[in-house]
C-alpha positions in Angstrom: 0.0 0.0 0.0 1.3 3.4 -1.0 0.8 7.0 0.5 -0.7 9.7 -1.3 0.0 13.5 -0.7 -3.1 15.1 -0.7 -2.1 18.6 0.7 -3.6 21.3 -1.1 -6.3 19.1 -2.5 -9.2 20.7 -3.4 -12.1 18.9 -2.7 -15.6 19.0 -4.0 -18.7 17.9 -2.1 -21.4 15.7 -3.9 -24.1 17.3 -6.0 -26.7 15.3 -3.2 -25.5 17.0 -0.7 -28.0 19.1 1.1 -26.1 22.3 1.8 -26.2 21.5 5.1 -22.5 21.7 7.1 -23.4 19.0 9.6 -25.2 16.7 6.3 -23.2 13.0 5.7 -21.4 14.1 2.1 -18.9 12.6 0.1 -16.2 14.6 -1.1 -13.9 13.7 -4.1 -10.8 15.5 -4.9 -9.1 14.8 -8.4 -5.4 14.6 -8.2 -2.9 13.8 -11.0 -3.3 10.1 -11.3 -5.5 9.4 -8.7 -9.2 10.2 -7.4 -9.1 10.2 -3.7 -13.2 10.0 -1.9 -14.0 10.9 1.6 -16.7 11.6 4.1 -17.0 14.9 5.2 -17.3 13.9 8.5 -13.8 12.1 8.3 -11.7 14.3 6.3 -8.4 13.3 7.3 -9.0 9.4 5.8 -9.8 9.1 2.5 -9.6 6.0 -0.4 -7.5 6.8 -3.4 -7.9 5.4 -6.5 -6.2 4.8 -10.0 -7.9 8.0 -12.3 -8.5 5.1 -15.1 -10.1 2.7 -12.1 -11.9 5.6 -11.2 -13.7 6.6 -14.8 -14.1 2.7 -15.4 -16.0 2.6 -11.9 -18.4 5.7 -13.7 -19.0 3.6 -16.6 -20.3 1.0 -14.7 -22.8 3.1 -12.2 
């Protein structure tokens, strides 16, 4: 397992999301070669994933 560095990520909240600061959201942030996902309510963990996992994962959903 590898370690990304997602300092300075800028992350965007789901379109579902109520507006709502203390709502359950999930946040993506779109790095270089990855797309890292989190819950709002746990920003410092997050799952990052291969950008070409990522767009085949959209395909499928």
């Amino acid at each position: 397992m590898s370690t990304v560095d997602m300092s300075g990520s800028r992350w965007r909240k789901s379109s579902f999301s109520s507006g709502n600061e203390n709502a359950e959201c999930v946040e993506l942030a779109v790095l270089r070669d990855v797309t890292a996902v989190r819950d709002s309510k746990n920003p410092v963990a997050a799952l990052a994933f291969p950008s070409t996992s990522w767009s085949a994962f959209l395909e499928r959903h």
